[in-house]
C-alpha positions as CSV (number, residue, x, y, z in Angstrom):
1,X,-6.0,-33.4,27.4
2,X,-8.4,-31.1,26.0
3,X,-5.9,-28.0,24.9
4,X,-3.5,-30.9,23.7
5,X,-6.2,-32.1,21.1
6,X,-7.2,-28.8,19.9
7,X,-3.7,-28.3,19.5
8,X,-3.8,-31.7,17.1
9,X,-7.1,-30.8,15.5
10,X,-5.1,-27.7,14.3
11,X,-1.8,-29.4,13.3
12,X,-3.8,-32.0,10.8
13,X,-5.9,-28.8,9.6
14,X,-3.1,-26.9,8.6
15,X,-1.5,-29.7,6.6
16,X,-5.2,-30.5,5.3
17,X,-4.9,-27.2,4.2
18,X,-1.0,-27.0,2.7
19,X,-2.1,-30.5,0.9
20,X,-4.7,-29.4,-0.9
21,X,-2.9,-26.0,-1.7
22,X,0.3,-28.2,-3.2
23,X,-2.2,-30.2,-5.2
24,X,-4.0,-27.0,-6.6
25,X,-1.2,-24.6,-7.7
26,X,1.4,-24.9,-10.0
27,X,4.3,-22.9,-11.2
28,X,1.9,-21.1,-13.0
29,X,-1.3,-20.3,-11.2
30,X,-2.8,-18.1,-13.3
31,X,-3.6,-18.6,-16.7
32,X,-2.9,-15.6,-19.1
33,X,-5.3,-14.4,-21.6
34,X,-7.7,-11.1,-22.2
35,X,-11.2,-10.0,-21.7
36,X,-12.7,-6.6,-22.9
37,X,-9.8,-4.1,-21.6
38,X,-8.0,-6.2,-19.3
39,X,-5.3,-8.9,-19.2
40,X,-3.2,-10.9,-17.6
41,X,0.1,-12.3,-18.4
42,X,3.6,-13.1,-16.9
43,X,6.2,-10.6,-17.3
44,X,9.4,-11.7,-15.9
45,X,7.8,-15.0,-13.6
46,X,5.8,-12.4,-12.2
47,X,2.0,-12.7,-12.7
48,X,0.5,-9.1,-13.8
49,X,-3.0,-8.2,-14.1
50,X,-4.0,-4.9,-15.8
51,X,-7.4,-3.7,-15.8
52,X,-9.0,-0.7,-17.0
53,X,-11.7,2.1,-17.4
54,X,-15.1,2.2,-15.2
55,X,-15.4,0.4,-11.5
56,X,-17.8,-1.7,-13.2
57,X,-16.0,-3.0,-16.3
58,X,-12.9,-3.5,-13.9
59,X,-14.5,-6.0,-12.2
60,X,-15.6,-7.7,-14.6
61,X,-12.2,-7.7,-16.2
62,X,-10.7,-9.1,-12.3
63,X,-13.5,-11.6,-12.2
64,X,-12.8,-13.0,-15.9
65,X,-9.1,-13.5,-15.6
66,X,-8.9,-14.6,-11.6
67,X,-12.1,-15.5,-10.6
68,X,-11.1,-19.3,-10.6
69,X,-8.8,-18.4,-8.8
70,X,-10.1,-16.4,-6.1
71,X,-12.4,-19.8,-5.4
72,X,-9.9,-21.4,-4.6
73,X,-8.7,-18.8,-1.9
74,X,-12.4,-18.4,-0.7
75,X,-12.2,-20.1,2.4
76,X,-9.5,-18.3,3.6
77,X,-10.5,-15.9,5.9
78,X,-12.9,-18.7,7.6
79,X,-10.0,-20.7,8.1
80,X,-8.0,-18.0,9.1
81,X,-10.5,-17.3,12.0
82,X,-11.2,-21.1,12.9
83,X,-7.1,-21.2,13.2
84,X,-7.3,-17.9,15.5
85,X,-10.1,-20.1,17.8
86,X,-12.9,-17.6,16.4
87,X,-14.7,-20.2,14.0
88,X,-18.0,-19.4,16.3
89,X,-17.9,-15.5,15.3
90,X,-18.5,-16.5,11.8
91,X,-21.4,-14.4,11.2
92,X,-20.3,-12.1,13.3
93,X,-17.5,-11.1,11.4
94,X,-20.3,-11.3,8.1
95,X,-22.1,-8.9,9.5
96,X,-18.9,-6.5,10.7
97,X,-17.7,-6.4,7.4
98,X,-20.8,-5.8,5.4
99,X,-20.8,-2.9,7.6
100,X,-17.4,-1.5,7.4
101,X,-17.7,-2.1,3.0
102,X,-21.3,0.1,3.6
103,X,-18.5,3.0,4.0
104,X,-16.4,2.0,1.0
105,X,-17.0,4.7,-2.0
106,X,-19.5,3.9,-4.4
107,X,-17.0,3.3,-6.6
108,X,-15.1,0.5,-4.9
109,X,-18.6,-1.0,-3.9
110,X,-19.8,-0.8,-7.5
111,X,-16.4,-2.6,-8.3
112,X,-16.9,-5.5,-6.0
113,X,-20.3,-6.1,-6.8
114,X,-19.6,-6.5,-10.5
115,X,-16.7,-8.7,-9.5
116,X,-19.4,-11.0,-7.5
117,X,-22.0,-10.6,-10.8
118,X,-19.1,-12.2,-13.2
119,X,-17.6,-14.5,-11.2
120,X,-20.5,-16.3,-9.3
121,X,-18.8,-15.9,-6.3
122,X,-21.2,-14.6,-3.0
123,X,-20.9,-11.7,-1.8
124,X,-20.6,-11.9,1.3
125,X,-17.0,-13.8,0.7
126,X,-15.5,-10.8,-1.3
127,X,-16.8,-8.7,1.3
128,X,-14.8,-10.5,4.1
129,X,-11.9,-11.2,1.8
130,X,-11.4,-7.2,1.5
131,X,-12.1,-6.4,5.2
132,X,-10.1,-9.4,6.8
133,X,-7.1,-7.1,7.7
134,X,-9.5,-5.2,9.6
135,X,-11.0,-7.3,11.5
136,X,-8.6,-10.1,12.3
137,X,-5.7,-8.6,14.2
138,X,-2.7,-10.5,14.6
139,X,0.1,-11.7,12.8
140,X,0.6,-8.7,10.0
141,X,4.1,-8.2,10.8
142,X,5.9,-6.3,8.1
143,X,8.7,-4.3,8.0
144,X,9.7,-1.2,5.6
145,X,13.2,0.3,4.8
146,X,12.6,3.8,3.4
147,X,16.2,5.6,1.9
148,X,15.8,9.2,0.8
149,X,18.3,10.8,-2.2
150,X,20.6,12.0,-0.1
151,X,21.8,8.5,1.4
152,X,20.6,6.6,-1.8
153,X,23.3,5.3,-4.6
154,X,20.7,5.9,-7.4
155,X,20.1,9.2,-6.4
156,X,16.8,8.7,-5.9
157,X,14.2,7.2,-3.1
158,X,14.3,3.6,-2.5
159,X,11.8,1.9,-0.5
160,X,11.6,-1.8,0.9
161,X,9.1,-3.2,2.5
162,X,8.6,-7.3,3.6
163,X,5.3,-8.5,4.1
164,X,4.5,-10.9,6.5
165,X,1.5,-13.1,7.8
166,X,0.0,-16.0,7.8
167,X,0.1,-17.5,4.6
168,X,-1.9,-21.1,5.8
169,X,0.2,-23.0,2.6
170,X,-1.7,-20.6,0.4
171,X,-0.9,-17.4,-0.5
172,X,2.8,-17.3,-1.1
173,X,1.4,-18.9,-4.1
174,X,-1.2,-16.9,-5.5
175,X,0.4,-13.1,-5.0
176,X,-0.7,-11.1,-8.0
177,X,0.5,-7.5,-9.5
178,X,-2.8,-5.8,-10.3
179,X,-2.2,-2.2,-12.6
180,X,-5.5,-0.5,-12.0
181,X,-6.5,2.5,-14.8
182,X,-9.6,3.8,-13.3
183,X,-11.4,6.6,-15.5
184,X,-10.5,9.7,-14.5
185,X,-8.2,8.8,-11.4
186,X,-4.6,8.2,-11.1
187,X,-3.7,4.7,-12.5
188,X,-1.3,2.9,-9.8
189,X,-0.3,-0.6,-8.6
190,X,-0.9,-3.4,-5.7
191,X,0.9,-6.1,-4.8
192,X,-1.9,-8.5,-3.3
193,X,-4.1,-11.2,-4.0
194,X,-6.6,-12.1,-6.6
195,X,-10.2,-10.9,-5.4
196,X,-8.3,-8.2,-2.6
197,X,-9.1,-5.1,-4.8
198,X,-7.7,-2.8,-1.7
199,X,-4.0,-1.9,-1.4
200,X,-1.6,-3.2,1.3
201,X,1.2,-2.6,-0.7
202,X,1.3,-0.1,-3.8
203,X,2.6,2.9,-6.0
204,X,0.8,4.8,-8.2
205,X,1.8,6.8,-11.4
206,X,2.6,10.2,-9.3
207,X,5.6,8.0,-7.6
208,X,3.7,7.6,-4.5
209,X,4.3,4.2,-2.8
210,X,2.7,2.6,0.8
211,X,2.4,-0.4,2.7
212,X,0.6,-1.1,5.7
213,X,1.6,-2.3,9.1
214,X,0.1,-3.7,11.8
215,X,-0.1,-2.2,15.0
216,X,-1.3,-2.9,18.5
217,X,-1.5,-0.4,20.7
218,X,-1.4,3.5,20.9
219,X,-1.2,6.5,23.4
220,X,-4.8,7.9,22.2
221,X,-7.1,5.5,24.1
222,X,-8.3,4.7,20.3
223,X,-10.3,1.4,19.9
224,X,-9.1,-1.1,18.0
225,X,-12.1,-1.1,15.8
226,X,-14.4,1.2,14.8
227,X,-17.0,0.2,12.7
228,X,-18.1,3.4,11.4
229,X,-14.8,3.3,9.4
230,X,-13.8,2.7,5.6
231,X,-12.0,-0.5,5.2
232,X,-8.5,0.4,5.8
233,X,-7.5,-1.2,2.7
234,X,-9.9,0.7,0.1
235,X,-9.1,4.1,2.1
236,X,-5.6,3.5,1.0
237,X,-6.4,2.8,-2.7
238,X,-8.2,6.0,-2.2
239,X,-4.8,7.7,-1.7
240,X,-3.4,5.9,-4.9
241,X,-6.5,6.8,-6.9
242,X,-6.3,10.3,-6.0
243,X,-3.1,11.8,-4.3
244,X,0.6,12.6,-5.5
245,X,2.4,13.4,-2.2
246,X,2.4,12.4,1.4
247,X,1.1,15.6,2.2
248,X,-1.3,15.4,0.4
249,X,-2.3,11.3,1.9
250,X,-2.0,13.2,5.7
251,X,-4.6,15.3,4.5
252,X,-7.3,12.6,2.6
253,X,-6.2,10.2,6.0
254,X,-7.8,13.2,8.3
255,X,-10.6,13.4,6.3
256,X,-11.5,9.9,6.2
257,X,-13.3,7.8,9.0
258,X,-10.8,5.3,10.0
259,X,-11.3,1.8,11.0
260,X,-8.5,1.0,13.0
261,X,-4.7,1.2,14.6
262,X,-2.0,0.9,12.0
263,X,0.6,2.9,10.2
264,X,1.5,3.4,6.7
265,X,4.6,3.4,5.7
266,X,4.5,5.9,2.9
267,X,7.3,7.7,0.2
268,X,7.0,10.1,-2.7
269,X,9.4,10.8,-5.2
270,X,11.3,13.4,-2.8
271,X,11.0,12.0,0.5
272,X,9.4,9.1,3.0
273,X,7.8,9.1,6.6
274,X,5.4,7.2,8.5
275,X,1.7,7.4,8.7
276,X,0.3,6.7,12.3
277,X,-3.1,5.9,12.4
278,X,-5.9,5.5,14.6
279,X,-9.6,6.0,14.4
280,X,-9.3,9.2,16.6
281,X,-5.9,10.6,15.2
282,X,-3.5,10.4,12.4
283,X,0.2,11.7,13.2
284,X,3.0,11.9,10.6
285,X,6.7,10.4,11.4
286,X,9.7,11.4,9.7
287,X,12.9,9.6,9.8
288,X,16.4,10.8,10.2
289,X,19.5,11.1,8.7
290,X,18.2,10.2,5.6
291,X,16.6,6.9,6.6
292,X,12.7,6.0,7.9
293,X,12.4,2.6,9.3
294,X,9.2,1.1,10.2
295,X,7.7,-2.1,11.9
296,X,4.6,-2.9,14.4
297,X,4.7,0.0,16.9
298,X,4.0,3.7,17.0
299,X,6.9,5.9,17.3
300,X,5.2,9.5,17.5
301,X,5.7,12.0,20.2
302,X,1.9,11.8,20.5
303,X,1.0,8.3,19.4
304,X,4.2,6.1,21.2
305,X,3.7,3.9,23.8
306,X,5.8,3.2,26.2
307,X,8.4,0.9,26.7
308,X,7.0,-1.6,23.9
309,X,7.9,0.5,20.8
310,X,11.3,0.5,21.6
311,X,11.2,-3.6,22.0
312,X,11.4,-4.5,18.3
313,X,14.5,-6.3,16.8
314,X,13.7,-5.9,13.2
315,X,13.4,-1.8,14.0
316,X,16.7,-2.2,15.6
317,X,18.6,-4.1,12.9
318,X,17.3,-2.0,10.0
319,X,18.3,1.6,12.2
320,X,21.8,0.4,11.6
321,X,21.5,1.0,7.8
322,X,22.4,4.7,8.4
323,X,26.0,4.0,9.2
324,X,26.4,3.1,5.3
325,X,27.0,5.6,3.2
326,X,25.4,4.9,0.6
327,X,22.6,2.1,-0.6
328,X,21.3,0.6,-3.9
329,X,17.9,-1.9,-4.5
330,X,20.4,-5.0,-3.6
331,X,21.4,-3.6,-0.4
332,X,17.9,-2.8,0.6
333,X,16.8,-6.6,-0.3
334,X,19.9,-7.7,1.4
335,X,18.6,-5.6,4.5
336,X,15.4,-7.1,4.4
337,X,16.7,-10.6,4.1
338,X,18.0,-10.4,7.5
339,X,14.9,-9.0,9.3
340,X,12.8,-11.8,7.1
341,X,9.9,-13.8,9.5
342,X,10.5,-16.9,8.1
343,X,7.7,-18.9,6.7
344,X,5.2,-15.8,7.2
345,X,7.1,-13.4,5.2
346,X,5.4,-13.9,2.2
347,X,6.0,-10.3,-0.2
348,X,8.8,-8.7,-0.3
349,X,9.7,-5.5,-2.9
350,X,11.4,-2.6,-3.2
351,X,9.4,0.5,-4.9
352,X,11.5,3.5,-6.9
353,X,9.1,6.4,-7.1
354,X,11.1,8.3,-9.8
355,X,11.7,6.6,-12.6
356,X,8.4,3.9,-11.4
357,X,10.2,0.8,-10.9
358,X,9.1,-2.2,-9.3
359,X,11.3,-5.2,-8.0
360,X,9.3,-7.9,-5.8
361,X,10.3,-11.2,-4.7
362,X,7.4,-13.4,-3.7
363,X,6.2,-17.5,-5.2
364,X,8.3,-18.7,-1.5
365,X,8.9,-18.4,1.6
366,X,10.3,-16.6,3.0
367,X,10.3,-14.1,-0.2
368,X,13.3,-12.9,0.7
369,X,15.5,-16.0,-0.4
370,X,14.1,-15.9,-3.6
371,X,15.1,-13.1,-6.1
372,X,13.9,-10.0,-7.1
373,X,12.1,-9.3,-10.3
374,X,11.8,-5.9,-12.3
375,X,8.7,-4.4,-13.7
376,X,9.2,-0.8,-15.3
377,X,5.5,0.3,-14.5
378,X,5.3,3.3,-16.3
379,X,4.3,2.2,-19.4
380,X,2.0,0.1,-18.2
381,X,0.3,3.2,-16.0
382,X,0.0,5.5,-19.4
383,X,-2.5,4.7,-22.0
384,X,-4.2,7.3,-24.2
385,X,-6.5,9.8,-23.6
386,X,-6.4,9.7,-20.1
387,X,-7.9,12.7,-17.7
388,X,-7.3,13.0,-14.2
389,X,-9.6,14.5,-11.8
């Protein structure tokens, strides 16, 4: 009797929640317009934020043009953790992630706390919003398609990727393109959420593209948190910010003190492989015959564990892609269409490093029924007098 109300309590919160979501957002959720060196505007249905110059004056620029909307997202992660049966770790989880952002860069800090000053919004709920990933486990599914030149029909690197989690009637409606120009650093791209200044999903002007997945378990013993780690998500805007190849990502990943198990799916504009990641080791994958697939499990000599990694579908179904000869952007979507998660697959997007496109599908779900959109990033990554570190 007990477990069956719970069960009801949750069911009339979750279309609490989807009501008042419906009632909130239109077509249009965002309103367009400028403030000091940012803006925002629609290109092609697809909402794009750029902002520019010092952490600082970036947030204030995010704040400005998204703040009302990141208030209405606030209570996401709470609800997110009451759903999970975790509502009494409330604090808890306050106090985890004021911890974990303590190991942020000043930079990304100084960026958050200037998004908080402009938009009135605590503290404490930006700081949650940008370590959620990290510390709720479960239900970032995700699944990437990487194609290298030599089995691709534009010649170049093609890289899919479907992102999928719990979107509570919420976030397949607020997804936001966010160009970043920080001084000094590489400018580059996230596919997000308003008030989620980290990258889950991204390329940046070099032609290097990532997205993260979730993963559960690995051969190293490695704990699932440790809190003397960067939030996962600024440590991989880090990479953006300041590296051009995967090589050189391995290299900042080993340096950095990691918070957690998961891999990055990563590409540059020559090849693609697979980030695995824990707090005690970081291995790199490659794929084979000109393809690199990636879902929820490790898949490393080192890293793999036994027999669960080979018990993924999706991985399956998207291995067969290397008996085509060759493939293009639609046949990539198409791929990712079939290995969609339903109502959680909220993102989906195909990067091309080389000539710094960007198709994503996203305002539904699943993402993957909808179509894709183009954005030609590069000249929206170049602006004048530029210098990078």
């Amino acid at each position: 009797m007990l477990a069956n109300r719970r069960w009801f309590c949750t069911l009339l919160f979750l279309l609490a929640v989807a009501t008042t979501a419906s009632a909130a957002a239109d077509k249009r959720p965002f309103r367009e317009g400028r403030f000091e060196k940012g803006e925002l505007k629609y290109i092609n249905h697809l909402p794009v934020l750029s902002v520019e110059g010092t952490p600082e004056e970036m947030g204030r620029q995010e704040a400005a043009l998204t703040g009302a909307v990141v208030k209405v997202l606030a209570p996401y992660p709470r609800q997110l953790m009451i759903l999970s049966g975790r509502s009494q770790e409330w604090e808890k989880c306050v106090e985890t992630a004021s911890t974990l952002m303590s190991h942020a860069t000043k930079a990304h800090r100084d960026e958050l706390q200037s998004f908080a000053v402009k938009s009135g919004i605590a503290p404490d709920l930006l700081t949650v919003a940008n370590t959620i990933m990290d510390l709720h486990r479960g239900g970032f599914a995700c699944s990437s398609l990487m194609v290298e030149p030599s089995k691709s029909q534009t010649g170049g690197v093609l890289f899919g990727r479907n992102l999928d989690f719990y979107t509570l009637g919420v976030l397949d409606r607020y997804g936001l393109i966010t160009i970043h120009r920080p001084k000094g650093k590489h400018a580059f791209a996230t596919i997000g959420f308003p008030g989620v200044i980290g990258c889950i999903s991204g390329m940046n002007d070099a032609g290097l593209a990532m997205a993260v997945h979730e993963v559960h378990a690995s051969a190293d013993g490695a704990p699932m948190l440790n809190p003397k780690g960067m939030p996962y998500a600024l440590a991989f805007r880090r990479i953006l910010e300041e590296c051009k190849t995967i090589e050189e990502a391995e290299i900042l990943l080993q340096k950095t003190e990691r918070s957690t198990i998961l891999s990055l799916a990563v590409c540059d504009r020559q090849s693609s492989g697979v980030l695995e990641i824990t707090p005690k080791n970081v291995a790199l994958r490659r794929g084979r015959d000109g393809i690199c697939v990636n879902t929820n499990h490790f898949r490393s000599e080192s890293l793999g564990v036994e027999p669960r990694w080979n018990a993924c579908p999706r991985y399956a179904l998207l291995s067969k892609v290397a008996a085509i000869e060759k493939l293009g952007v639609a046949d990539v979507f198409k791929k990712l269409d079939e290995v969609n998660l339903g109502s959680r697959t909220v993102q989906s997007m195909v990067f091309e490093p080389e000539p710094l496109v960007l198709h994503v599908a996203m305002g539904m779900c699943p993402a993957t029924k909808g179509s894709l959109e183009k954005l030609a990033l590069k000249p929206m990554f170049d602006f004048p007098q530029r210098e990078i570190k």
